[in-house]
C-alpha positions as CSV (number, residue, x, y, z in Angstrom):
1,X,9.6,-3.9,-17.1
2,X,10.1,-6.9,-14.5
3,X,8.9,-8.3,-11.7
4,X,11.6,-10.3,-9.2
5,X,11.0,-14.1,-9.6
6,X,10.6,-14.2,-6.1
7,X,7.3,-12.7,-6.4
8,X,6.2,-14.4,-9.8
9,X,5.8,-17.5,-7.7
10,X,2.2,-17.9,-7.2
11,X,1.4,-14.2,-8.6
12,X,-2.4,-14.3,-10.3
13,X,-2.5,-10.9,-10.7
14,X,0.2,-8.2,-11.0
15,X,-0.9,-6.1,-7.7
16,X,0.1,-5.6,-4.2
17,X,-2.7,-5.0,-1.5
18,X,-0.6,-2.0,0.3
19,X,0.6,-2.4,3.7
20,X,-2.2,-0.4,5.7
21,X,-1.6,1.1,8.8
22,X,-4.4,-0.5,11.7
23,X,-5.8,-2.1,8.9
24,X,-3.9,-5.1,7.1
25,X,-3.1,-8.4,9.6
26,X,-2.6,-11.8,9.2
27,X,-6.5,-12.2,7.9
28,X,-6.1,-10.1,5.3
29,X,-3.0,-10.7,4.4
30,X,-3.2,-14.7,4.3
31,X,-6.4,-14.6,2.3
32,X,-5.4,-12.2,-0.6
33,X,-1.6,-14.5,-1.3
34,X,-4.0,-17.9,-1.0
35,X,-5.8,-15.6,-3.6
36,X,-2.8,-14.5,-6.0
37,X,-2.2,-11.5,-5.2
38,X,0.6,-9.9,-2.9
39,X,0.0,-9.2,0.7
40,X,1.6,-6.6,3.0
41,X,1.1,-5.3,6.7
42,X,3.0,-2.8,8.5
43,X,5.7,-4.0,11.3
44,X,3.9,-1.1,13.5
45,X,0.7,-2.8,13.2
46,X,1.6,-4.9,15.9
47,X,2.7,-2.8,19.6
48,X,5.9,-5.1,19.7
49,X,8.8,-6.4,17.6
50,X,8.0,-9.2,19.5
51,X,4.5,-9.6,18.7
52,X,5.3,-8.6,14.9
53,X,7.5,-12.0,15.0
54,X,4.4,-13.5,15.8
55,X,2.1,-11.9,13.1
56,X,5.3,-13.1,10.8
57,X,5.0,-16.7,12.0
58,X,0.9,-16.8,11.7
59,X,1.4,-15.7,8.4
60,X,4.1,-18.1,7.2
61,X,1.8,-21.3,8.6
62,X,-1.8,-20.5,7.2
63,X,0.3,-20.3,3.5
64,X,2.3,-23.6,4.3
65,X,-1.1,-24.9,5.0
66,X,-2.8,-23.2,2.5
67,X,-3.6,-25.4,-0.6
68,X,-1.9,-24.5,-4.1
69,X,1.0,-22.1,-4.5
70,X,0.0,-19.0,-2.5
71,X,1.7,-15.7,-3.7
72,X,4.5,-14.0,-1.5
73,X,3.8,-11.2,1.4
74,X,6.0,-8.5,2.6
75,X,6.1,-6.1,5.4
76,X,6.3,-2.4,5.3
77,X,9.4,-0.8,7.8
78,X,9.6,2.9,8.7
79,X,13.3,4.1,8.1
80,X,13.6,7.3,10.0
81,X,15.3,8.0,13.0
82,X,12.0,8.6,14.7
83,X,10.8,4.8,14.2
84,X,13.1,3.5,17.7
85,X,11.9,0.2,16.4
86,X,13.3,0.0,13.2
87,X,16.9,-1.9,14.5
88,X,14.7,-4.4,16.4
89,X,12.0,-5.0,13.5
90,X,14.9,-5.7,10.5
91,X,16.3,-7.9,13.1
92,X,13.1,-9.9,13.1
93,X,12.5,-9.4,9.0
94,X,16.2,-10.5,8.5
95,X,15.5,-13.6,10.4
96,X,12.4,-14.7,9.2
97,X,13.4,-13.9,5.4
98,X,10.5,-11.7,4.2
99,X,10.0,-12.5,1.0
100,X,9.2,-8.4,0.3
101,X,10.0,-5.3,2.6
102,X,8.8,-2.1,1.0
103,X,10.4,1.1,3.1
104,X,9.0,4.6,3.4
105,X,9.9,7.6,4.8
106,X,13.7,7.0,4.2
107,X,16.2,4.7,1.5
108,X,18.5,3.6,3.6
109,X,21.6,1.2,1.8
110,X,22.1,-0.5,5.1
111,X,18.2,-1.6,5.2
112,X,18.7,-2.7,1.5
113,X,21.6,-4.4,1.9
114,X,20.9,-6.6,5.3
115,X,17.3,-7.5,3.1
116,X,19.2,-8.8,-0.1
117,X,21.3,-10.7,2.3
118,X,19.4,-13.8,2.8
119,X,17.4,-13.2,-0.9
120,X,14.7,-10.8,-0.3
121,X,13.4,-7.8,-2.4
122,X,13.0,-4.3,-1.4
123,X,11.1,-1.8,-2.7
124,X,10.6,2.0,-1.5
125,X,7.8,4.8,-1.8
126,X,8.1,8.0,-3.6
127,X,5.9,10.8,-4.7
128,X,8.7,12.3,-7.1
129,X,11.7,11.8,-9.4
130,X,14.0,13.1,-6.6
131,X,13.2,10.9,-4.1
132,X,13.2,7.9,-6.6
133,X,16.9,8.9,-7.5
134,X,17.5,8.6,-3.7
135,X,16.2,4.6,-3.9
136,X,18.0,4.0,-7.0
137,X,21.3,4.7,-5.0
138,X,20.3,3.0,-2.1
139,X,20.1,-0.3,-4.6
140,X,16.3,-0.5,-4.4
141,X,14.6,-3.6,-6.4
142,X,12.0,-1.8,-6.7
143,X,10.3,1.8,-6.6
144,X,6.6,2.5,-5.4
145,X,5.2,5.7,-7.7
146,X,2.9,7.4,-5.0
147,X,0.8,9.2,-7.6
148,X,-2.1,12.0,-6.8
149,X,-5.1,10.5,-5.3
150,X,-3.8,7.7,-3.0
151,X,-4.7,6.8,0.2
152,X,-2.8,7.7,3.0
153,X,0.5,9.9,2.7
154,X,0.2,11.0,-1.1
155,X,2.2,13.0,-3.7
156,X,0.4,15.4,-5.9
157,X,1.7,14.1,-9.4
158,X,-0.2,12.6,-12.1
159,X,1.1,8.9,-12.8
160,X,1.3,9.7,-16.5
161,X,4.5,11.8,-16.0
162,X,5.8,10.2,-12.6
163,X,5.9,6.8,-13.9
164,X,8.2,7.6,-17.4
165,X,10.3,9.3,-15.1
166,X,11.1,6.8,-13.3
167,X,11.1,4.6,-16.3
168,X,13.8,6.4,-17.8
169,X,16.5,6.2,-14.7
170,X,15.5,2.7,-13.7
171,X,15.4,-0.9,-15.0
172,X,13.9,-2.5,-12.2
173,X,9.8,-3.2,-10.8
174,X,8.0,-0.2,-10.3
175,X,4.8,0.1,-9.0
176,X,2.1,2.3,-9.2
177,X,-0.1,3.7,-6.3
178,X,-3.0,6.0,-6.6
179,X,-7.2,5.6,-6.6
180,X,-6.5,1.9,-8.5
181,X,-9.7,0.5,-7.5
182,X,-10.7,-2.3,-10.2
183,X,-9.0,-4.9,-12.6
184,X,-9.4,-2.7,-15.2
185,X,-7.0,0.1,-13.6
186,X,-4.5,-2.8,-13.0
187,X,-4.4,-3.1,-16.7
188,X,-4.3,0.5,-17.3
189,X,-1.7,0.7,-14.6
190,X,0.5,-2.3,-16.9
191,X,-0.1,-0.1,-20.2
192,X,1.4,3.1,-18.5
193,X,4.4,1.2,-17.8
194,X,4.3,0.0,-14.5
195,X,4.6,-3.6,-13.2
196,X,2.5,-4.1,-10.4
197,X,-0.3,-2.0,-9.2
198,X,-0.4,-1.0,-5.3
199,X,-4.1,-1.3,-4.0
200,X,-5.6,0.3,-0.3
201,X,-8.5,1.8,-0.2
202,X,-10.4,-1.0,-2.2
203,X,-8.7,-3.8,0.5
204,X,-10.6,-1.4,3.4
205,X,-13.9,-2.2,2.6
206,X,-13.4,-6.2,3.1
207,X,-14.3,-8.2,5.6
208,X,-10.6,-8.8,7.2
209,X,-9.6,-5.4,7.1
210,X,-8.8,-4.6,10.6
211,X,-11.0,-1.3,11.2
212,X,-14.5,-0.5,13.0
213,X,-17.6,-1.0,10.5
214,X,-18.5,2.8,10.8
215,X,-15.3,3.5,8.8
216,X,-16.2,0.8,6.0
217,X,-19.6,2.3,5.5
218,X,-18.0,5.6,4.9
219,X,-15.7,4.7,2.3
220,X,-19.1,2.8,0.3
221,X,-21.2,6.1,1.2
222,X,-17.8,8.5,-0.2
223,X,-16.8,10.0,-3.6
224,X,-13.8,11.3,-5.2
225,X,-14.9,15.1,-3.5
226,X,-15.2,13.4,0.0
227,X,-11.6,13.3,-0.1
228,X,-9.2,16.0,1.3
229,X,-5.7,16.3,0.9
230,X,-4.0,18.1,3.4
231,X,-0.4,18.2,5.5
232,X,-2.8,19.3,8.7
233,X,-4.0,15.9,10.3
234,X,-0.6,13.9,10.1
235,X,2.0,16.4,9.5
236,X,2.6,15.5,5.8
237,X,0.2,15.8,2.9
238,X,-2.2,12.9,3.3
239,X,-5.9,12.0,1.8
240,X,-8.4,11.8,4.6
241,X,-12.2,11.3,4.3
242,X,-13.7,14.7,4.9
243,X,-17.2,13.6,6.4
244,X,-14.1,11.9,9.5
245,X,-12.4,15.0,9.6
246,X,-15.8,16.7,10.3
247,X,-16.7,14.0,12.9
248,X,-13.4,15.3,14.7
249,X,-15.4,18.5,15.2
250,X,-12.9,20.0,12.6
251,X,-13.7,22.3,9.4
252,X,-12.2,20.9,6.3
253,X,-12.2,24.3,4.4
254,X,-10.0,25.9,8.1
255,X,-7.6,23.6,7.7
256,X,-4.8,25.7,5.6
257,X,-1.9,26.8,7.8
258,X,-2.3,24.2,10.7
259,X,-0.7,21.7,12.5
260,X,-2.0,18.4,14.1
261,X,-0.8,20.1,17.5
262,X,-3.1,22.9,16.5
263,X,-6.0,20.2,16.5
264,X,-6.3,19.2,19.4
265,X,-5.3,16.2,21.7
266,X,-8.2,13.9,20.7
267,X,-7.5,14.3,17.5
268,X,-5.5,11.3,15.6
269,X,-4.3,10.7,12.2
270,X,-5.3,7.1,11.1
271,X,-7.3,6.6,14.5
272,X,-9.9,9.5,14.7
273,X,-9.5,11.3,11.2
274,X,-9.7,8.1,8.5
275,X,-7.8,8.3,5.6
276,X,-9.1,6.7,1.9
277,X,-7.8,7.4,-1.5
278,X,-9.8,9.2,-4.5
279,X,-10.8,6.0,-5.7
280,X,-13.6,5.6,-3.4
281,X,-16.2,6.3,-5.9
282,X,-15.5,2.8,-7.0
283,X,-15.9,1.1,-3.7
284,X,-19.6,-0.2,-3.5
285,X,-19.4,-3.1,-1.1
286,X,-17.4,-5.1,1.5
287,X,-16.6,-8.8,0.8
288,X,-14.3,-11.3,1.9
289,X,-10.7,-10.6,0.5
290,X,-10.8,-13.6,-1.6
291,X,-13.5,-13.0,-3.1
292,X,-13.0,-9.1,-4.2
293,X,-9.1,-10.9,-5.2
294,X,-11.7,-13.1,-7.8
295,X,-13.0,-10.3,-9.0
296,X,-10.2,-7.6,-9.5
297,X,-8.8,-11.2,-11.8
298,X,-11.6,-11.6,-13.9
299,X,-11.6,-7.7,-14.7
300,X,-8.5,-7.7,-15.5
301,X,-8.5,-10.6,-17.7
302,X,-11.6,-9.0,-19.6
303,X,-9.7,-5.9,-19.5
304,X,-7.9,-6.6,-22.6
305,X,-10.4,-7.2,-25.4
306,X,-12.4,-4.1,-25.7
307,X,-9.0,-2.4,-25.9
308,X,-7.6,-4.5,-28.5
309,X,-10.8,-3.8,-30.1
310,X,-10.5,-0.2,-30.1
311,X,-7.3,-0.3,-30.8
């Protein structure tokens, strides 16, 4: 188990707040490495590689003016031949040395190699051994366990057999994704073998998130069953809230066998159909990031005694 020293530096708590498409910006991102934990945004947040330079730049000047040792914050790149951005955003990663660049959708060695160029990490998402085997040998730093019940684009596997899989190919970080809601999980997530934990759906339901106030009340009003997983909305299996999905004028149960072109026009992954993870059941009020940060440390750290208790 290891994490890179390049993101021990400052690190309170062994967790990234995931990179969260229309969601996570500079606000977000600033406050929860001032607060010790990992921050991360997706390039494609912003319209232009241009304006994502300038996210970039924010970013780097609140932590320079930020008080203390802040922790690091990385950037999430698409790596398929359908992102036309993606030559134009590495160019702007590569020269403003992103501390952490986690890829999806594609391990690509070039990507990994222009990143460790000038020192940075990457680390990449999977939802099963196979495609972890495909980071490996792309020269990943780190792999991203996608485990039943995150938010977003999902696998279906239980982190209790992705996890040692992974474990027993590779040497290097791996994080765990999937309805982590509480410091508590973050320790469990530590015992199970990973090394950092990969929080979303907690980080929506704060105050800098970057989405309309209907959506935060629905992930406090939602539970584990008010979450559907299905390839229909986006194209790829996915966890949406079902009471959005409804508000889309769709039927969750009518969904098997379609296509987002069979929805409809108006219809949007991420924009009209919200996604959350399972653990929303655990989401019970917004707060500043900083604060939420505070708390997911102190669970953590308390965390440990009733289990060496038991034990």
């Amino acid at each position: 188990m290891s994490i890179p020293a390049s993101l021990s530096t400052g690190l309170a708590l062994p967790a990234i707040v995931s990179p969260m498409f229309l969601a996570s910006g500079p606000d977000l991102v600033a406050a929860v490495c001032q607060a010790g934990l990992i921050g991360t945004f997706p390039a494609l947040n912003q319209r232009t590689s241009e304006d994502y330079a300038a996210w970039l730049d924010d970013i780097r000047a609140r932590l320079d003016r930020a008080p203390g040792t802040s922790a690091a914050f990385g950037v999430n790149l698409i790596v398929n031949k359908r992102n036309a951005r993606l030559a134009a955003d590495l160019e702007v990663t590569v020269r403003h040395k992103v501390p952490l660049v986690i890829t999806s959708m594609g391990a690509v060695r070039d990507v990994v190699d222009a990143v460790h160029a000038y020192g940075g990490v990457v680390f990449h998402d999977v939802v099963n051994a196979r495609h972890a085997e495909k980071a490996i040998e792309a020269g990943v730093d780190g792999i991203i366990a996608v485990c039943a019940g995150a938010g977003g684009h999902s696998g279906a596997q239980s982190p209790f057999a992705l996890v040692p899989e992974i474990r027993a190919m590779f040497s290097g970080t791996i994080v765990l994704a999937g309805a982590i809601s509480t410091g508590s999980q973050i320790a469990a997530a530590r015992m199970i073998g990973a090394d950092l934990a990969y929080m979303g759906t907690r980080f929506l339901a704060t105050e800098e998130a970057m989405i309309e106030a209907a959506y935060k009340q629905m992930i406090l009003r939602a539970k584990a069953r008010d979450i559907l997983y299905t390839p229909a909305i986006s194209g790829v299996n996915a966890n949406f809230l079902v009471p959005s999905i409804r508000d889309n004028g769709l039927d969750p149960d009518a969904l098997a066998g379609k296509t987002p072109a069979d929805l409809g026009q108006d219809v949007k992954a991420w924009r009209t159909v919200w996604s959350a993870g399972q653990g929303v059941g655990s989401v019970n009020d917004i707060l500043p990031a900083v604060e939420l940060c505070q708390r997911l440390i102190r669970e953590y750290e308390a965390a440990f005694e009733p289990l060496r208790r038991r034990a």
